[in-house]
Structure formats: C-alpha cells, structure tokens
C-alpha positions as a Python dict, from the first residue, in 0.01 Angstrom:
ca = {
    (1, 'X'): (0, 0, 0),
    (2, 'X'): (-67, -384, 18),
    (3, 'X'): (-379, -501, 25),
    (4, 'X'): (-570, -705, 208),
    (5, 'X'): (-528, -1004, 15),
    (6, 'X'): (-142, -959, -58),
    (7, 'X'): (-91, -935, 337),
    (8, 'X'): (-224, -1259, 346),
    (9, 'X'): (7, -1460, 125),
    (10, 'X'): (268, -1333, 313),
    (11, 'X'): (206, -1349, 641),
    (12, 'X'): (-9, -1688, 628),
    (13, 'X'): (14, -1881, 306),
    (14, 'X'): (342, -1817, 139),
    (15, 'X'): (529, -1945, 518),
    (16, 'X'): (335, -2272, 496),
    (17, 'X'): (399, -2329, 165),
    (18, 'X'): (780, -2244, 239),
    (19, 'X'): (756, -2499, 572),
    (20, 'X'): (640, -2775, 288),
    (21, 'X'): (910, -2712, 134),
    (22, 'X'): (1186, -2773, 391),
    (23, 'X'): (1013, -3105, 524),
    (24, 'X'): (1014, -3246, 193),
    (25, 'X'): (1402, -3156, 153),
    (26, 'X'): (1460, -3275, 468),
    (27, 'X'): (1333, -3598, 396),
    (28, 'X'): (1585, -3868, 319),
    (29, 'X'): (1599, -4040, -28),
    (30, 'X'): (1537, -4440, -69),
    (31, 'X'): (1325, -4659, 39),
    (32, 'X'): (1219, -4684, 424),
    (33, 'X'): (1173, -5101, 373),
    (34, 'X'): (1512, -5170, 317),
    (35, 'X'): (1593, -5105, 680),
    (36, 'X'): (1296, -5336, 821),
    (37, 'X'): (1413, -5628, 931),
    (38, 'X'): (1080, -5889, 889),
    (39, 'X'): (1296, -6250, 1019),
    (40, 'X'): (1352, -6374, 1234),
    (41, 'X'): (1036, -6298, 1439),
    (42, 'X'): (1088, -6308, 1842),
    (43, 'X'): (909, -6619, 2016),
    (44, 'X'): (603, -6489, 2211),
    (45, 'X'): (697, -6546, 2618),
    (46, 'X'): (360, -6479, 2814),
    (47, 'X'): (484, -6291, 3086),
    (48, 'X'): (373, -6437, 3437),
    (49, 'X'): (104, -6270, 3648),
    (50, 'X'): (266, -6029, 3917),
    (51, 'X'): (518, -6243, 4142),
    (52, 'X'): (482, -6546, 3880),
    (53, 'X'): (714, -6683, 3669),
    (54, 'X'): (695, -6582, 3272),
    (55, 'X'): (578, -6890, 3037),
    (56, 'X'): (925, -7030, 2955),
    (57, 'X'): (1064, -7033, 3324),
    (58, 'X'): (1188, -7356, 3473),
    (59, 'X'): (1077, -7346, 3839),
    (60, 'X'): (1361, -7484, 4102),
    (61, 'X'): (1167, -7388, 4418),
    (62, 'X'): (793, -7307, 4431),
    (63, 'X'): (743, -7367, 4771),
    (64, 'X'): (654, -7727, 4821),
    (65, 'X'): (926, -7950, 4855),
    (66, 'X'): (1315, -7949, 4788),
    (67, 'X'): (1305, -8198, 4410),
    (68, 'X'): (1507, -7879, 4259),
    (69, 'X'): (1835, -7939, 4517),
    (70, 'X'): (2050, -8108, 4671),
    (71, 'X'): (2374, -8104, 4881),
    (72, 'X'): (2698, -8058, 4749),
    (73, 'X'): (2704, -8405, 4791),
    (74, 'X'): (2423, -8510, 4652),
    (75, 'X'): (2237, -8577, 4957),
    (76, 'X'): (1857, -8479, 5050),
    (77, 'X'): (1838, -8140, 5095),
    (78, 'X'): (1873, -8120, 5523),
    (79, 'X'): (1722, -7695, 5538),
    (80, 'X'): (1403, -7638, 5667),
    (81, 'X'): (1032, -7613, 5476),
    (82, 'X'): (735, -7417, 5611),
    (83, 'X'): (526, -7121, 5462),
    (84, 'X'): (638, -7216, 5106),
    (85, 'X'): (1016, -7114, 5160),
    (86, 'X'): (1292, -7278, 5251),
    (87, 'X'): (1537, -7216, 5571),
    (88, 'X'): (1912, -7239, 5599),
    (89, 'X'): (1997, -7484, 5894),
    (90, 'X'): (2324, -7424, 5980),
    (91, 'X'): (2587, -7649, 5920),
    (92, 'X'): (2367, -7908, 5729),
    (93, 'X'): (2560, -7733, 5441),
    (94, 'X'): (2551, -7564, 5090),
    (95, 'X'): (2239, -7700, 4839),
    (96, 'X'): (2255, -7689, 4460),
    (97, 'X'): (2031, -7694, 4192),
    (98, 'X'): (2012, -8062, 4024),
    (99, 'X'): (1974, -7861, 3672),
    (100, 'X'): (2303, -7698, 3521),
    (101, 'X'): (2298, -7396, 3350),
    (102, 'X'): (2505, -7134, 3147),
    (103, 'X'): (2402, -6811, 3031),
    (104, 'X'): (2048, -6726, 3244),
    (105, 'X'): (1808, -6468, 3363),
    (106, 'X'): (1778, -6551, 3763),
    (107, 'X'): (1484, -6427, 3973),
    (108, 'X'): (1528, -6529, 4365),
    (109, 'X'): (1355, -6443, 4639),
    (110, 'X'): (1509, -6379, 5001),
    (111, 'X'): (1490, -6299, 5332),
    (112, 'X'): (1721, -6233, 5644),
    (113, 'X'): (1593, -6334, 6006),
    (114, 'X'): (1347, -6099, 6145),
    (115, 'X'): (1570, -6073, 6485),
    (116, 'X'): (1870, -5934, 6450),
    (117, 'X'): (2199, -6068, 6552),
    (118, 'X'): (2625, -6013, 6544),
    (119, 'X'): (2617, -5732, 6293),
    (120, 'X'): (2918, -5650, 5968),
    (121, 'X'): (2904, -6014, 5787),
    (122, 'X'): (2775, -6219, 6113),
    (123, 'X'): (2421, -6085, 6038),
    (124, 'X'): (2188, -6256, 5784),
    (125, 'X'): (2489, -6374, 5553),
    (126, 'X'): (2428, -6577, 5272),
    (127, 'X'): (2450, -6590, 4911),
    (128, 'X'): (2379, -6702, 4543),
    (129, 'X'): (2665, -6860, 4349),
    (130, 'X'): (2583, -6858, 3997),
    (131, 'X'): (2807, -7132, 3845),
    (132, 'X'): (2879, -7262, 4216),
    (133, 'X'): (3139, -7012, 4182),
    (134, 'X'): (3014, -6657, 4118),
    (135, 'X'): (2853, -6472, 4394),
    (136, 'X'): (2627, -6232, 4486),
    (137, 'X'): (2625, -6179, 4837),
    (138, 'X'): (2304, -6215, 5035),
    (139, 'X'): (2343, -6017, 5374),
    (140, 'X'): (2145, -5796, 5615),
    (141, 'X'): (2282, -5449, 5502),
    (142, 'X'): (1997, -5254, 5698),
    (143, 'X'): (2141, -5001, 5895),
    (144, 'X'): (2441, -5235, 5952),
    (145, 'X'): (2780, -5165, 5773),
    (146, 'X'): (3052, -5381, 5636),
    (147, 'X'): (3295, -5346, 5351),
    (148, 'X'): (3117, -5227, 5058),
    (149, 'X'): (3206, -5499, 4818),
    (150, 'X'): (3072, -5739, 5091),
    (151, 'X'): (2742, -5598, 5119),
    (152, 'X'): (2433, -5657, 5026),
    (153, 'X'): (2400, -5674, 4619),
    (154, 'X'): (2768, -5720, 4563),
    (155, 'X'): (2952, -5925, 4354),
    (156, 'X'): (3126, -6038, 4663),
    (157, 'X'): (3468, -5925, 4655),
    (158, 'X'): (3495, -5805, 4321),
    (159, 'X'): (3183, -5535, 4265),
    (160, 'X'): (3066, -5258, 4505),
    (161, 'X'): (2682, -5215, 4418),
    (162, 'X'): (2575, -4899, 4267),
    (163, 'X'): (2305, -4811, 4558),
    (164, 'X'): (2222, -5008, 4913),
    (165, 'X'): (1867, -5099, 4791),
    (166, 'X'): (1802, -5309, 5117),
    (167, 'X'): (1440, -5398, 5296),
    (168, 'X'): (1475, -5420, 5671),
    (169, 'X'): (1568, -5764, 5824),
    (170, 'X'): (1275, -5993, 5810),
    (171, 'X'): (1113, -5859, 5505),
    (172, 'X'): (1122, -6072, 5153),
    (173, 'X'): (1371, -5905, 4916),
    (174, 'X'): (1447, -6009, 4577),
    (175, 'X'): (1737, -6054, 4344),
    (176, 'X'): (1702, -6077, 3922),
    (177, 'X'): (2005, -6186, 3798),
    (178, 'X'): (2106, -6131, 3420),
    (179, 'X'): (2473, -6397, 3413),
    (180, 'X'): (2663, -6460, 3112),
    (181, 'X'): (2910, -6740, 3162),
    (182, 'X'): (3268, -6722, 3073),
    (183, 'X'): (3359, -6900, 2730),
    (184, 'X'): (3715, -7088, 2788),
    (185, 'X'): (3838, -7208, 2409),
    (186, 'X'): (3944, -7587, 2378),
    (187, 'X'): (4276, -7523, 2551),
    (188, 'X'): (4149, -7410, 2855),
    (189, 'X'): (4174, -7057, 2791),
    (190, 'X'): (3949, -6800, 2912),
    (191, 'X'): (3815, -6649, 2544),
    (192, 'X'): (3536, -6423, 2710),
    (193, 'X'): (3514, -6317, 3081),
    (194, 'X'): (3189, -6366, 3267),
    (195, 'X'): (2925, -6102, 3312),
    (196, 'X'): (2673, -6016, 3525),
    (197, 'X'): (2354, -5737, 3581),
    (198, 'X'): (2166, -5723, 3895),
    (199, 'X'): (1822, -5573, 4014),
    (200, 'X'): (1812, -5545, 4390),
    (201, 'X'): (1422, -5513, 4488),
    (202, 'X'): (1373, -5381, 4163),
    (203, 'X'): (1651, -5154, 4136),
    (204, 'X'): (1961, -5163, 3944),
    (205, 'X'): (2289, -5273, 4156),
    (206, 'X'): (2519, -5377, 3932),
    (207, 'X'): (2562, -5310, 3554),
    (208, 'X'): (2700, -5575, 3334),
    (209, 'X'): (3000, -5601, 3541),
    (210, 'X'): (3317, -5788, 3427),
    (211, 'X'): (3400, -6079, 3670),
    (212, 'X'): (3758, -6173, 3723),
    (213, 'X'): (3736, -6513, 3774),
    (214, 'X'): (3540, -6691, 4101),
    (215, 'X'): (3490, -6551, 4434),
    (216, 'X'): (3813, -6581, 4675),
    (217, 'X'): (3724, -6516, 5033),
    (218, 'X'): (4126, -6425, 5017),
    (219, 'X'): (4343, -6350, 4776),
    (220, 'X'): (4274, -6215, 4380),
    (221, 'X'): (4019, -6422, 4149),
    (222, 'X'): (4131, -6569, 3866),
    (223, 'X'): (3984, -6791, 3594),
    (224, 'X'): (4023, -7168, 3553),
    (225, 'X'): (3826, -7352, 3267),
    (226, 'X'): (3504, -7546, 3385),
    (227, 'X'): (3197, -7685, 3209),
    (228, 'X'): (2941, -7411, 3016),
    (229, 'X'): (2729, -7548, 3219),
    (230, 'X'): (2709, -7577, 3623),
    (231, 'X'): (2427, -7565, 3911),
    (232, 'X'): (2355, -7303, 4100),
    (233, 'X'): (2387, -7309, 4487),
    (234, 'X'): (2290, -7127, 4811),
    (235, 'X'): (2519, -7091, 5064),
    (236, 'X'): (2452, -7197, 5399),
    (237, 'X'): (2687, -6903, 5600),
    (238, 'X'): (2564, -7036, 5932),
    (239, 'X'): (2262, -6754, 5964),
    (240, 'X'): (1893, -6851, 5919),
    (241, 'X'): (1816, -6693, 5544),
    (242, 'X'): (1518, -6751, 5400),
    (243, 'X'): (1468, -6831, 5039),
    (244, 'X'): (1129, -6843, 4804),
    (245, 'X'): (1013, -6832, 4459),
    (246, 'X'): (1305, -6898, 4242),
    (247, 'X'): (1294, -6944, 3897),
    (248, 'X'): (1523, -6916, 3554),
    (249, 'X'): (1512, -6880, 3148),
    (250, 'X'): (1792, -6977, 3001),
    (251, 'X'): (1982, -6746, 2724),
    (252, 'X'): (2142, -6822, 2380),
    (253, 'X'): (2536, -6879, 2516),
    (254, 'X'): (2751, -6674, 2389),
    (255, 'X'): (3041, -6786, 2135),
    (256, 'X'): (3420, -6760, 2139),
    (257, 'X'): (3542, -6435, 2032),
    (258, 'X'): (3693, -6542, 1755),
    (259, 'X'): (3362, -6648, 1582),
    (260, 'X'): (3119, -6386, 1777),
    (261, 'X'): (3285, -6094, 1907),
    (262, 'X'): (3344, -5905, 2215),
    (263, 'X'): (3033, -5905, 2469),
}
C-alpha cells in the first residue's frame, strides 16, 4: 500500500514538476530581442479633446468665417454662416478647399435640413469630393429610400455602404474619411487605384474600397491622370446641407508599385 507521502508525489508534486517541463519545451529557442523593432519611433500626436481636432490637424472650417474655401472659381465663398456652420445656398455653387491634398484622414461634420422635402435624391443631397472628383454622397437616407449606391455613406455610384448608419434629418452627422489617392506613373498611367475607408457616425460604411476612377453621374468611371495633389469640395446639390467642424492630417503618399508594392 502507498503511503501517505508517496500519494503525494504523485498526485500533487510529480504533475507540476511534469507541467515545468512541457512549458520549458514549449518555449522557442533564440533570442526574443531580435524581433523588437526599437527605430523608428512613432511621432507623439496629442489626440484632441472630444469633438476637437488631434494636434497635427489642419483646420479648414472651425466655424468662423469661410478663409479655408472658395468657389470653383475662385470667388468668395457665397453659402451662408451662422451658429458656427456653414449653409449651402443653392445655386451660388460648389466651394473648395484653398489647400490641396493627397493621401488624408478626413473628419466632416454634416447636417440635412430639419424639414423635410422631395424625398429619393431630392432630399438633403449633397456631398464630399475628395480630390474634386471622388465622392461620398451626403443625403437624407432616414426613412427615405433611393438606390443603394446613392445613399447615404456611399461611394456614389461605385460602393453600396455596408450598413444605413443615418441620424434623422436635422441632426449633425459625421463622416471620417481614410483616402488614398491614385498614383498615375510619368506616362499618365494609373500605377495604383485610389482607396477609400469610411466611418458613418462612428460606424464603419465602407472598407478600403477600390475606386474605379471619378464619380460619373452616367456612364462607367474611369481613370485619367491628375495632380497627387487636389482640393477638396462640397457640393452644392441645390438642398440646404449644413456643414461644421472639418478638419484633416495628411498621410505619407503612397509610391508607384514598382518601387512600393500593392496597397
């Protein structure tokens, strides 16, 4: 018979010692440092307070005057300013940002008019043309249907969003906006299509989509060269949209394929 002691080892010590034993086979060989990558160190960005811009943002509209835009003619901006946002007047015409850019993070601020009118793409239409020719549709998509890759957090014409995320008309909204610009090579060629991720209020709409060239009201997109760098602009559709606290970073632009690699 076993004794008290024997029993012991068994049942208690000799399994932990065996346990020991496997972790320590388990564990790989080498050295764990020659994986850690020390340099280059990220640049500290102070993120902003809630609903303020991080550190390195540059601000186009804060609220108090239009010295971020212009027409597409390079005229005053003609919209309306009041309760730090700014109004689409009909037929005054698209604005534009007076800064290019390329490759950005977007954040944008929105809002539809609180009384509702015409409904499918007559109702609160607008929207944000990254590039002045890639678009994500701005539109009152409450309770009020169109075609899907029309609506609300589209890539108009081109991407259906994952989810309606849409606030009822008259209620701010928001748009963050992740765009990397096509790279054309010296020729004109298109070496890397554009790309695009979107958070509507928050919630993710469209997932690094592929863009097929500009936004064609009719007909197929397809890709001509332009600069790596271009404004932004808001579209005045006619409707009374509302627009507030909009602000971007810039990214590292991508490189051809032929030097960097597929996106």
């Amino acid at each position: 018979m076993a004794t008290s002691l024997e029993r012991t080892i068994r049942t208690g010590i000799a399994p932990s010692l065996l346990a020991c034993a496997v972790v320590a086979a388990e564990e790989p060989a080498g050295d764990p440092a020659a994986t850690e990558v020390w340099d280059p160190e990220p640049p500290v960005v102070l993120p902003g307070s809630p609903g303020a811009p991080p550190a390195d943002a540059i601000v186009l509209f804060d609220g108090t005057d239009f010295s971020g835009w212009r027409h597409e003619d390079g005229s005053a901006v003609q919209w309306r300013l009041g309760d730090g946002a700014m109004t689409v007047v009909g037929g005054t015409g698209n604005i534009e940002s007076r800064q290019a850019f390329g490759d950005l993070q977007l954040h944008v601020e929105w809002r539809t008019p609180a009384e509702v009118r015409g409904e499918g793409q007559l109702r609160g239409n607008s929207g944000v043309f990254l590039q002045q020719r890639y678009e994500v549709q701005v539109l009152d998509s409450w309770s009020n249907r169109t075609y899907a890759n029309g609506q609300a957090g589209s890539v108009y014409k081109q991407h259906i969003p994952l989810v309606n995320a849409s606030r009822p008309p008259g209620e701010w909204q928001a748009y963050d906006i992740v765009f990397r610009a096509p790279v054309f090579a010296h020729d004109g060629a298109l070496e890397q299509a554009a790309y695009v991720t979107v958070f509507h209020n928050g919630v993710l709409v469209q997932d690094h989509v592929r863009l097929d060239g500009p936004t064609e009201y009719i007909g197929t997109p397809a890709y001509q060269a332009h600069p790596p760098k271009l404004p932004l602009m808001l579209q005045d559709h006619g409707d009374p949209v509302s627009f507030r606290n909009i602000w971007v970073r810039e990214l590292p632009a991508r490189k051809a394929r032929s030097t960097a690699g597929s996106p």
